[in-house]
N, C-alpha and C positions, 0 to 999 in steps of 0.2 A: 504494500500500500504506500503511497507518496506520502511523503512529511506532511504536503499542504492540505490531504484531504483525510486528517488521524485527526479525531476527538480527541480533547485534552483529557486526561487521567482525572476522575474524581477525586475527592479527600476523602469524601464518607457513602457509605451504601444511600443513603437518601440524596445524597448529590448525583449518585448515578440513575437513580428515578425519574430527574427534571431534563426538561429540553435541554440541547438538539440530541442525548443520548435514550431518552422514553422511548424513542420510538423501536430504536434497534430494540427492544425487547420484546414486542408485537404483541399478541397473545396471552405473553407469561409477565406482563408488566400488572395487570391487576393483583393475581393470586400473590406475586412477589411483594407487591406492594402489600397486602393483607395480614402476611406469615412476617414482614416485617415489623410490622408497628405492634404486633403483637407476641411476645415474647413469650408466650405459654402456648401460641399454635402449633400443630406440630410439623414438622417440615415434613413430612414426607409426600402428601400433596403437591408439595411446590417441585418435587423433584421432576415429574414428568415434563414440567414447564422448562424446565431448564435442561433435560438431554434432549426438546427437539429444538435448542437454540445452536 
């Protein structure tokens, strides 16, 4: 991929939620978002989202 066209590195898992990078999550940007803010969800729902990424 070219230097000019790499999104810049987030700092934190919620900085990689917000635009121009949401989008590349398609899909799996809801449930990630969900299993995120909630600390007692259990991940393994989120897993399918994330092996068809």
């Amino acid at each position: 991929m070219h230097a000019a066209t790499r999104l810049a590195e987030h700092g934190s898992l919620d900085d990689a939620f917000l635009p121009p990078l949401s989008h590349a999550w398609k899909d799996a940007l809801t449930p990630l978002r969900a299993w995120q803010a909630d600390a007692n969800r259990p991940w393994q729902p989120v897993l399918p989202c994330l092996e068809k990424l």
